[in-house]
mmCIF file of the N, C-alpha and C atoms, coordinates in Angstrom:
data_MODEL
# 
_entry.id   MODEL 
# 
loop_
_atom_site.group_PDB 
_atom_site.id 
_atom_site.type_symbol 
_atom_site.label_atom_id 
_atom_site.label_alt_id 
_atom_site.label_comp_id 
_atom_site.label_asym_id 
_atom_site.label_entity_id 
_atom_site.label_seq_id 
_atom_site.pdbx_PDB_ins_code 
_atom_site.Cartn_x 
_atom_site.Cartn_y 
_atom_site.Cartn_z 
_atom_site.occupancy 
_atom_site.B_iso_or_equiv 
_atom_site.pdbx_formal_charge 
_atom_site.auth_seq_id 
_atom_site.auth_comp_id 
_atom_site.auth_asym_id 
_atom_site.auth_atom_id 
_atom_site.pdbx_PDB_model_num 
ATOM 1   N N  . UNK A 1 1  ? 0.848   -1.172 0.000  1.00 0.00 ? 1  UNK A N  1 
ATOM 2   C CA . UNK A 1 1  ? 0.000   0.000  0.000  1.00 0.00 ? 1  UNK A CA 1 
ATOM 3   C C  . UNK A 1 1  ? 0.893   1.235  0.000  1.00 0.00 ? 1  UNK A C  1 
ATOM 4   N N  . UNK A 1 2  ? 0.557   1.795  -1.044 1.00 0.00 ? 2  UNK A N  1 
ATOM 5   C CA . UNK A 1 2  ? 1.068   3.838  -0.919 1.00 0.00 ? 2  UNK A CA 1 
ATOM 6   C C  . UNK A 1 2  ? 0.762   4.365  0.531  1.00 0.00 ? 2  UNK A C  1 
ATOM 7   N N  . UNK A 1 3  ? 1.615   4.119  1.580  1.00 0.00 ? 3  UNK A N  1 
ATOM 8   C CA . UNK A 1 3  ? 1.724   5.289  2.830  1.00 0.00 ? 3  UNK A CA 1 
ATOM 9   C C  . UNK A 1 3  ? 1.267   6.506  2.364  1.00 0.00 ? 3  UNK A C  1 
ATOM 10  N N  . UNK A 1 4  ? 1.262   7.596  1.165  1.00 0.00 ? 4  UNK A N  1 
ATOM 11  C CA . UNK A 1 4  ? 0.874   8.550  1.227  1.00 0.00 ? 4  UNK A CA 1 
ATOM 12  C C  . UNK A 1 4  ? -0.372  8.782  0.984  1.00 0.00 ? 4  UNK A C  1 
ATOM 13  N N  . UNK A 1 5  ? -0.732  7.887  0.090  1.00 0.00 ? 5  UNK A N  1 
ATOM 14  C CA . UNK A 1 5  ? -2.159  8.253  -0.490 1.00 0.00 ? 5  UNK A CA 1 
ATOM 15  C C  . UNK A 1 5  ? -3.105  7.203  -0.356 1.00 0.00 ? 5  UNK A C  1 
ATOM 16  N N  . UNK A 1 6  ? -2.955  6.534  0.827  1.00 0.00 ? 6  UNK A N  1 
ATOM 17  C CA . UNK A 1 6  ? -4.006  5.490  0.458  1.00 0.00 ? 6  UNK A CA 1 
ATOM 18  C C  . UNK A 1 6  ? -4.617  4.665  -0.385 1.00 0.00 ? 6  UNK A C  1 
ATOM 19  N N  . UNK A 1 7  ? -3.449  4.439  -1.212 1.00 0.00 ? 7  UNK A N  1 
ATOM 20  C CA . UNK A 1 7  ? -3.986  3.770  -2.242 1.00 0.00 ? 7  UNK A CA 1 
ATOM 21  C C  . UNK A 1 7  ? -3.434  2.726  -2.617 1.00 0.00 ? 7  UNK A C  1 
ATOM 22  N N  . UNK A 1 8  ? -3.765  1.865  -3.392 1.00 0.00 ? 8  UNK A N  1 
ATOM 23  C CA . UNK A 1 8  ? -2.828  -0.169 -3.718 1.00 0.00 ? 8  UNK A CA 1 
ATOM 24  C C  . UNK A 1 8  ? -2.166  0.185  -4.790 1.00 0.00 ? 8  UNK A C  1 
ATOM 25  N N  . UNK A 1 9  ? -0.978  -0.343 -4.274 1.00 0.00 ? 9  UNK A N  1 
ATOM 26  C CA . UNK A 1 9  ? -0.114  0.347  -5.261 1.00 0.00 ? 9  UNK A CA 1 
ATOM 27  C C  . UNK A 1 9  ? -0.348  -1.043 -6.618 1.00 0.00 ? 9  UNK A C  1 
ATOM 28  N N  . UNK A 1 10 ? 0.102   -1.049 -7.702 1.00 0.00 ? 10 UNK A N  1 
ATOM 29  C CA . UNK A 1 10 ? 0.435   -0.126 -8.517 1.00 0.00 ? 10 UNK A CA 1 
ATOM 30  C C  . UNK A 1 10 ? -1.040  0.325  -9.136 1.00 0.00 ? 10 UNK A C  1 
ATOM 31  N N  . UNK A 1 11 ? -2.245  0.046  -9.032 1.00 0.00 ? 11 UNK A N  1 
ATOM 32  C CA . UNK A 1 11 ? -3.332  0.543  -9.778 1.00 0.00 ? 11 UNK A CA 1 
ATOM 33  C C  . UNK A 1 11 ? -4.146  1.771  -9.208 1.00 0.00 ? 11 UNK A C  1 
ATOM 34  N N  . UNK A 1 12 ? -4.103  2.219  -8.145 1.00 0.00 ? 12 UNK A N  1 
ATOM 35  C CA . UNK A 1 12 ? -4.419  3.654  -7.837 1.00 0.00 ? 12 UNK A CA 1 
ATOM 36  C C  . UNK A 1 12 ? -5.917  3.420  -7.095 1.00 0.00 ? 12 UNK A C  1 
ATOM 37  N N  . UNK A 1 13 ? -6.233  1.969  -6.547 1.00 0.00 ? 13 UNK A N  1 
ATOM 38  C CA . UNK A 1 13 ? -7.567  1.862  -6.062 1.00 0.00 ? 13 UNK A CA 1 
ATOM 39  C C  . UNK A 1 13 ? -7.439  2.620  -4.369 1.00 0.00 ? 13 UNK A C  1 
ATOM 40  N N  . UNK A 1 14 ? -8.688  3.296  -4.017 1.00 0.00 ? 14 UNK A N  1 
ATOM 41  C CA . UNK A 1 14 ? -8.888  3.718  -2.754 1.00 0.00 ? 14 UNK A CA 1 
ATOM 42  C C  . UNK A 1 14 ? -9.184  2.125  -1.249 1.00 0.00 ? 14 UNK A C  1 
ATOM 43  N N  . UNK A 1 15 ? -8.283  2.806  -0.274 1.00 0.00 ? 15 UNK A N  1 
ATOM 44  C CA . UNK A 1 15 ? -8.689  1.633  0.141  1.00 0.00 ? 15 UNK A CA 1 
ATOM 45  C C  . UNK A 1 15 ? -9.629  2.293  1.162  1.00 0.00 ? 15 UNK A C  1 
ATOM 46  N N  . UNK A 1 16 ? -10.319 1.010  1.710  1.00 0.00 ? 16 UNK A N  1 
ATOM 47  C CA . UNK A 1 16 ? -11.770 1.736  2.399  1.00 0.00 ? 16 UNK A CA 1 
ATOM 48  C C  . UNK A 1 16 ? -11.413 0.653  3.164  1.00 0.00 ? 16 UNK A C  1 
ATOM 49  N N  . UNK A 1 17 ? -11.336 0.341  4.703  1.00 0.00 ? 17 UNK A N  1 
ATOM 50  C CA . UNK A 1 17 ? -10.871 -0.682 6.130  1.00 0.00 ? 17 UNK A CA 1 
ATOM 51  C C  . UNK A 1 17 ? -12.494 -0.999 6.645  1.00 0.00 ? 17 UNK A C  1 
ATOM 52  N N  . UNK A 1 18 ? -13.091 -1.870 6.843  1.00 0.00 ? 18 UNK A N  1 
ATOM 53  C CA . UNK A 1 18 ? -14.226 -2.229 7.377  1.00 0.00 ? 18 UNK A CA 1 
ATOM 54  C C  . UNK A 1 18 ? -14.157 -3.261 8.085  1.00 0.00 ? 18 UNK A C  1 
ATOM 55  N N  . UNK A 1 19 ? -15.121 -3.196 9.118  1.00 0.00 ? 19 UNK A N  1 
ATOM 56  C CA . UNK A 1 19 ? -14.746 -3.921 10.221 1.00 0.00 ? 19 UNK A CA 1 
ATOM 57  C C  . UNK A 1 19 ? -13.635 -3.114 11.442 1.00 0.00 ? 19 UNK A C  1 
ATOM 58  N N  . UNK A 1 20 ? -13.460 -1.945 11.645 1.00 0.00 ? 20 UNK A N  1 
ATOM 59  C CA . UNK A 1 20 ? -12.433 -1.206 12.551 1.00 0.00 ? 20 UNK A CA 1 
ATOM 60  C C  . UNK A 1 20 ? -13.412 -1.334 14.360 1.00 0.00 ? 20 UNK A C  1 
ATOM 61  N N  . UNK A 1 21 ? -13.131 -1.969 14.789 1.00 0.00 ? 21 UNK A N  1 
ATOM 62  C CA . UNK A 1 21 ? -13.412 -2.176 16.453 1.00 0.00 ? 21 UNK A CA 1 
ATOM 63  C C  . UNK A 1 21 ? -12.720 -1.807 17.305 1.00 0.00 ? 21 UNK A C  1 
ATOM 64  N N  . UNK A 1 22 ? -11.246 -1.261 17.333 1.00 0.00 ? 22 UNK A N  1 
ATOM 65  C CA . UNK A 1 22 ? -10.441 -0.968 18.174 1.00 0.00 ? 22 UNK A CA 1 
ATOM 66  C C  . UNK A 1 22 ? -9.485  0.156  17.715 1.00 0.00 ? 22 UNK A C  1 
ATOM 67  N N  . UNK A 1 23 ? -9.400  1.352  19.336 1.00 0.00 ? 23 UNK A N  1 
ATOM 68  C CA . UNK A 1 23 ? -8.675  2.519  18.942 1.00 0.00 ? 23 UNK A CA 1 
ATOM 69  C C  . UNK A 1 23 ? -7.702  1.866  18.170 1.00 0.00 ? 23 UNK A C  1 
ATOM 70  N N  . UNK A 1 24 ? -6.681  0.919  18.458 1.00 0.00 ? 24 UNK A N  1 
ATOM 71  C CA . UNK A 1 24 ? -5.488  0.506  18.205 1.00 0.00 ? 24 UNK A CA 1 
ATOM 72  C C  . UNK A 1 24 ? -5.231  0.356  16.553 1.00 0.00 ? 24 UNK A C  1 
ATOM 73  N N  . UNK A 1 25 ? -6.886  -0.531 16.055 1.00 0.00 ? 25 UNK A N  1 
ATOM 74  C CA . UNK A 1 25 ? -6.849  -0.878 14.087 1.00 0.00 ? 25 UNK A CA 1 
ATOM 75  C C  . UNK A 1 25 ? -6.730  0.675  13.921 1.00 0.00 ? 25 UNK A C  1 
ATOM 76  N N  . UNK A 1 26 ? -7.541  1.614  14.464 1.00 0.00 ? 26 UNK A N  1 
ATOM 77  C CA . UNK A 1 26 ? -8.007  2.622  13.755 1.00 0.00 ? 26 UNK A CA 1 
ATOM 78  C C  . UNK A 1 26 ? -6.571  3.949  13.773 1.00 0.00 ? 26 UNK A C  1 
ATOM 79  N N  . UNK A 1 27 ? -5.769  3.631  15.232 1.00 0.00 ? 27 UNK A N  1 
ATOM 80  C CA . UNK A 1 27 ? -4.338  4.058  14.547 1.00 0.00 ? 27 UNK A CA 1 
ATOM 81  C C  . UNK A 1 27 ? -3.633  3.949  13.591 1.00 0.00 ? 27 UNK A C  1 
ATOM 82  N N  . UNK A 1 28 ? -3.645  2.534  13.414 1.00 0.00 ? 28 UNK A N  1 
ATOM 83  C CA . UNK A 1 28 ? -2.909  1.863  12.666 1.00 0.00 ? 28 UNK A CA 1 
ATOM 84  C C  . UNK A 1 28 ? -3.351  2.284  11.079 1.00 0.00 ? 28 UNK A C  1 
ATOM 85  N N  . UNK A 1 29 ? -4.517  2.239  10.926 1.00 0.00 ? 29 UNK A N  1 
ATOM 86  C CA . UNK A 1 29 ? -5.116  2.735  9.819  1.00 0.00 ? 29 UNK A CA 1 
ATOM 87  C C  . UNK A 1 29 ? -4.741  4.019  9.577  1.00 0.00 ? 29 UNK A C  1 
ATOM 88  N N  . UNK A 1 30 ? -4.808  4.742  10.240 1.00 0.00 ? 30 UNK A N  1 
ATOM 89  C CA . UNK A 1 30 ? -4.281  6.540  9.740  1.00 0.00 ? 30 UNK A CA 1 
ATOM 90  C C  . UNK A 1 30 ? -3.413  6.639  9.619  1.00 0.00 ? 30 UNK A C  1 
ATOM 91  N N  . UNK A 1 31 ? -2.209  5.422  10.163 1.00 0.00 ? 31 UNK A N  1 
ATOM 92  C CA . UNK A 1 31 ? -1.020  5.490  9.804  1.00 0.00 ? 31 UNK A CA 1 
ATOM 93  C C  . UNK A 1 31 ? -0.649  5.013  8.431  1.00 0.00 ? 31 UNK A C  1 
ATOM 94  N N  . UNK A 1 32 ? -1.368  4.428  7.855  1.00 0.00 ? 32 UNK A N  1 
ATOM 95  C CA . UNK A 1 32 ? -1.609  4.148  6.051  1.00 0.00 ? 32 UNK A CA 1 
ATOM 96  C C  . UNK A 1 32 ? -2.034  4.976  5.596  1.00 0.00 ? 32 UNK A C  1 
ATOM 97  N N  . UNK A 1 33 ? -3.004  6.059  6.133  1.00 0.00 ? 33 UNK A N  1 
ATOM 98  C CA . UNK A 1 33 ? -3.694  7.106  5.471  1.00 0.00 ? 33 UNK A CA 1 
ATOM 99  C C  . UNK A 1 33 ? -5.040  6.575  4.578  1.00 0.00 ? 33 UNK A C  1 
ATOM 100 N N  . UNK A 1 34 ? -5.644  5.478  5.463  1.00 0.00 ? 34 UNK A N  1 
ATOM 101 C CA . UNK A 1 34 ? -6.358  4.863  4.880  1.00 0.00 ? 34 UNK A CA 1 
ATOM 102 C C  . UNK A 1 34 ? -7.749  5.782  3.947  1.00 0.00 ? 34 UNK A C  1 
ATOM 103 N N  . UNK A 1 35 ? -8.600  5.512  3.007  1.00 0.00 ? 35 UNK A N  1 
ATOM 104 C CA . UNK A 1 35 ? -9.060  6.497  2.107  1.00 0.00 ? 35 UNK A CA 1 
ATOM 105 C C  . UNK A 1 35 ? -10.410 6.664  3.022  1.00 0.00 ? 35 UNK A C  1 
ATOM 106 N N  . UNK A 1 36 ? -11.121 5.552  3.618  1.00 0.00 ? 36 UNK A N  1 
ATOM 107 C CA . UNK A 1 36 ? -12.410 5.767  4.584  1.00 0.00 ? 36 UNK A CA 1 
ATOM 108 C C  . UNK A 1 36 ? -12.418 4.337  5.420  1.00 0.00 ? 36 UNK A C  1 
ATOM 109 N N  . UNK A 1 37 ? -12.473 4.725  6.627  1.00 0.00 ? 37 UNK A N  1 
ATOM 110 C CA . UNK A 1 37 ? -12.934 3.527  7.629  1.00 0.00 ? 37 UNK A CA 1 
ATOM 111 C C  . UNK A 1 37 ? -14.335 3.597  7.855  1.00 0.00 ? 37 UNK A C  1 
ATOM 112 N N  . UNK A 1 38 ? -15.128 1.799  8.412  1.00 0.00 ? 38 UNK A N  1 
ATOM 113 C CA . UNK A 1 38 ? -15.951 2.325  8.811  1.00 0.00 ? 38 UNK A CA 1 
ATOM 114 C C  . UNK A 1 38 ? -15.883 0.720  9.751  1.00 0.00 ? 38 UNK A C  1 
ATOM 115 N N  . UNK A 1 39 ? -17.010 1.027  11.084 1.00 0.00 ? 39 UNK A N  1 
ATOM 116 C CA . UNK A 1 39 ? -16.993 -0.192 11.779 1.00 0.00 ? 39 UNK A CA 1 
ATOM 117 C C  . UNK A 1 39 ? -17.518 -0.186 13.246 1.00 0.00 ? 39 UNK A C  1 
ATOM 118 N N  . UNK A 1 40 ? -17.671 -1.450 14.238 1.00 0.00 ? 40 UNK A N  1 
ATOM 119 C CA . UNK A 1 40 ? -18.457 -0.605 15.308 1.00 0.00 ? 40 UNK A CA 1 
ATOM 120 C C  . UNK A 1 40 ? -17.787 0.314  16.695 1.00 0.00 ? 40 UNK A C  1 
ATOM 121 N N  . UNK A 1 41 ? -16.191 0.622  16.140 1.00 0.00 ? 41 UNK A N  1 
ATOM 122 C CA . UNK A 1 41 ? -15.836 1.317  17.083 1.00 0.00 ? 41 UNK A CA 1 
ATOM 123 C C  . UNK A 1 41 ? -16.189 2.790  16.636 1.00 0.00 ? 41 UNK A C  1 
ATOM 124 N N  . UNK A 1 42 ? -16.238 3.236  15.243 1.00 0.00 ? 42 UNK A N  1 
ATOM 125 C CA . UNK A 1 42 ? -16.821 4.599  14.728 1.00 0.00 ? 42 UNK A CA 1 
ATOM 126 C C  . UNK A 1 42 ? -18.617 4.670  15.237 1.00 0.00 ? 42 UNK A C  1 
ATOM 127 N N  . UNK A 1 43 ? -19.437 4.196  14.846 1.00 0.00 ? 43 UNK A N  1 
ATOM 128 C CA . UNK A 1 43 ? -20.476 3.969  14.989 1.00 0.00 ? 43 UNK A CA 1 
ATOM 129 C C  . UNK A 1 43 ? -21.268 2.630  15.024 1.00 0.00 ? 43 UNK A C  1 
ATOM 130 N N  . UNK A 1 44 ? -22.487 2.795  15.487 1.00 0.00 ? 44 UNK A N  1 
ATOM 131 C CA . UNK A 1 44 ? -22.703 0.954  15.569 1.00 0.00 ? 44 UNK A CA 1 
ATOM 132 C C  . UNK A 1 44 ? -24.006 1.123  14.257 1.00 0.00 ? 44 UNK A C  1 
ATOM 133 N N  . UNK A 1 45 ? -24.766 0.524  14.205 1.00 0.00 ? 45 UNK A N  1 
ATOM 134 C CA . UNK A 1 45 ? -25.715 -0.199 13.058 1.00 0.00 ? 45 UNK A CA 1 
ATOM 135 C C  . UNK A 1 45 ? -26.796 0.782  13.259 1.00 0.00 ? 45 UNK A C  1 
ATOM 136 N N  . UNK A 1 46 ? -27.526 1.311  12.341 1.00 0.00 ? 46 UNK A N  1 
ATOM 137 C CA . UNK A 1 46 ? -28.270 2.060  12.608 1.00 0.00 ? 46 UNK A CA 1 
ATOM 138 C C  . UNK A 1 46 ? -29.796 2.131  11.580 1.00 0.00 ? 46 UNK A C  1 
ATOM 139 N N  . UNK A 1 47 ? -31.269 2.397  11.864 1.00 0.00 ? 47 UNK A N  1 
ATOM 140 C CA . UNK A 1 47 ? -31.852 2.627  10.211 1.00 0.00 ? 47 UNK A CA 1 
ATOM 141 C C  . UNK A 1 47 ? -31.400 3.718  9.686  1.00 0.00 ? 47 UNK A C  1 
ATOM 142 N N  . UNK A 1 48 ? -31.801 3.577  8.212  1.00 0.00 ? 48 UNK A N  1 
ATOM 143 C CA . UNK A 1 48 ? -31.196 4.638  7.326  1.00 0.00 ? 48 UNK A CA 1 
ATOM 144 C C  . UNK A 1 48 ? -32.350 6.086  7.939  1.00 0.00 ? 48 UNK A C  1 
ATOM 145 N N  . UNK A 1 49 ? -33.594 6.093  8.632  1.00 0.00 ? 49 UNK A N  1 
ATOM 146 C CA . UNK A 1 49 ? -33.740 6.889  9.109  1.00 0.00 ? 49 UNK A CA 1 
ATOM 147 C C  . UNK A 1 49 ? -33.119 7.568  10.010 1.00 0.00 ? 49 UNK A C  1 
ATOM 148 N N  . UNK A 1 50 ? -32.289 7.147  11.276 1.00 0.00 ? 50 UNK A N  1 
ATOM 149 C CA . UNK A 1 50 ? -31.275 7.694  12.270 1.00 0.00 ? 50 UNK A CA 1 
ATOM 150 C C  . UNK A 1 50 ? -30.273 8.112  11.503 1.00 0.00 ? 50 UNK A C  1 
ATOM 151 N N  . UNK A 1 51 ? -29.684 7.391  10.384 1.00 0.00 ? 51 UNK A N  1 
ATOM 152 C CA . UNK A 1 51 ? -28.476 7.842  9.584  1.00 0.00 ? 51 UNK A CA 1 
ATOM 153 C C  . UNK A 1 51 ? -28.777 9.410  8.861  1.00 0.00 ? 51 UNK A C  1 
ATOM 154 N N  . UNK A 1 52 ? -29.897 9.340  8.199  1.00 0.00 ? 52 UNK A N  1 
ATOM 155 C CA . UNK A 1 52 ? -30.576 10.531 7.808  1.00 0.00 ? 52 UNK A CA 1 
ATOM 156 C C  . UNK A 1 52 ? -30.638 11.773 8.879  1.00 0.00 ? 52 UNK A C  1 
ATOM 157 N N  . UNK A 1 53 ? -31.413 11.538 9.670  1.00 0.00 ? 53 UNK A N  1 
ATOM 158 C CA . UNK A 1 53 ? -31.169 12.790 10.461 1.00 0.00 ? 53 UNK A CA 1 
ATOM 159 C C  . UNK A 1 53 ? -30.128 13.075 10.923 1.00 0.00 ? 53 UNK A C  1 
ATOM 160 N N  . UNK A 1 54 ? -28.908 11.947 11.589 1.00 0.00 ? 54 UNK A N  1 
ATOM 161 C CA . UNK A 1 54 ? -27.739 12.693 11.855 1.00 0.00 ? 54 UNK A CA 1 
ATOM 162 C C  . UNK A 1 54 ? -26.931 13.223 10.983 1.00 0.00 ? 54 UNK A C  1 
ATOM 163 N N  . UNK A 1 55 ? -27.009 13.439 9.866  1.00 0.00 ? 55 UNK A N  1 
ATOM 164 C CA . UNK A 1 55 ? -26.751 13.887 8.372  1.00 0.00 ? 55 UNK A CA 1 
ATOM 165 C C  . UNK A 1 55 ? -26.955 15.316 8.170  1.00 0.00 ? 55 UNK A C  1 
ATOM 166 N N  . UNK A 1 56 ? -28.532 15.240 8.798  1.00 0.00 ? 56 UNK A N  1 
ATOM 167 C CA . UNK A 1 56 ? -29.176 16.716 8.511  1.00 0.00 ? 56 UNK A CA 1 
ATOM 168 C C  . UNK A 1 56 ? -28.861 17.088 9.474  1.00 0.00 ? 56 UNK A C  1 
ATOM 169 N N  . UNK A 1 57 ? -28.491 17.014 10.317 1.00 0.00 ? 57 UNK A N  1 
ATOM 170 C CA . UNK A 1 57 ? -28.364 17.707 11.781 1.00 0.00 ? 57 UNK A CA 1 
ATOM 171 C C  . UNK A 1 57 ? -26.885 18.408 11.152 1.00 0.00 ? 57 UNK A C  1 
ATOM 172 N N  . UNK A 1 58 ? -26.016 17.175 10.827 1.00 0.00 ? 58 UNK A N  1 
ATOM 173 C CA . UNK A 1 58 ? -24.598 17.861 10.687 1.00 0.00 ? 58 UNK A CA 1 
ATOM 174 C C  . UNK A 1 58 ? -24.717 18.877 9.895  1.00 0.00 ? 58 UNK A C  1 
ATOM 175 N N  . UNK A 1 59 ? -25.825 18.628 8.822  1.00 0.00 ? 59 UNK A N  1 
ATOM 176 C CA . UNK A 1 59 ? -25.397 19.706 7.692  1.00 0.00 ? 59 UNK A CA 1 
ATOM 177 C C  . UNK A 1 59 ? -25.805 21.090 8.322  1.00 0.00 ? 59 UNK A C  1 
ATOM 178 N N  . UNK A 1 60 ? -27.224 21.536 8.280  1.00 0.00 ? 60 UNK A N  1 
ATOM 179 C CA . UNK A 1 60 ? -27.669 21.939 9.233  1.00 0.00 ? 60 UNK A CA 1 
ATOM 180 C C  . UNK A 1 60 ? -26.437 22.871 10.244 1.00 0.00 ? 60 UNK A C  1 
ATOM 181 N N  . UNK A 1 61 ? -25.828 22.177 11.239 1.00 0.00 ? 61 UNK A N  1 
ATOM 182 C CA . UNK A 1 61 ? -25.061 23.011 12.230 1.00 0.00 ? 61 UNK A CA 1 
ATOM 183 C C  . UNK A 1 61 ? -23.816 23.354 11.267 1.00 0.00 ? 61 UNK A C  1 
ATOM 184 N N  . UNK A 1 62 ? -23.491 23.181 9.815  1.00 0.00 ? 62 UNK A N  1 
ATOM 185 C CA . UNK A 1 62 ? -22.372 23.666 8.808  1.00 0.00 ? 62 UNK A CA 1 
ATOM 186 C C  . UNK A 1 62 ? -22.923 25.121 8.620  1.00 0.00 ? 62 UNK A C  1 
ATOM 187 N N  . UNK A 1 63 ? -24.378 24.893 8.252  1.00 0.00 ? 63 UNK A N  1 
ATOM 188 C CA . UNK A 1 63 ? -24.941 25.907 7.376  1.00 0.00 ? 63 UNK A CA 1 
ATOM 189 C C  . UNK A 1 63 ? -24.386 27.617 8.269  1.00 0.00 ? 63 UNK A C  1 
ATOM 190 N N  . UNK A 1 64 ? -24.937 27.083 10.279 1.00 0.00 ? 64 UNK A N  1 
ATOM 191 C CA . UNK A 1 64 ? -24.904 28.120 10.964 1.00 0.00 ? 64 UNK A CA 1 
ATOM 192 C C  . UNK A 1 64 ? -24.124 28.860 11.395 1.00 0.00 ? 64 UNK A C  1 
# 
């Protein structure tokens, strides 16, 4: 993996880490510069309604 850019080397794909449960993966991951994590130490499972509003909420408190 490209340390700088997150990406597989030699074809230029983004890597995306799933499954991250522990501060420790999720160091380790920024230390690759990974392109997006996702997993249940970021957030846990949610409906796409809860996902939605915390969305609008964020955008929302950008706007203000």
């Amino acid at each position: 993996m490209d340390r700088k850019r997150g990406k597989l080397l030699p074809i230029g794909i983004p890597v995306i880490a799933e499954g991250v449960e522990a501060s420790k993966q999720l160091e380790m991951l920024e230390q690759f510069d990974c392109s997006a994590v996702q997993g249940f130490h970021l957030a846990s499972p949610e409906p796409f309604s809860g996902l939605f509003e915390r969305l609008q909420r964020r955008v929302e408190d950008s706007i203000l």
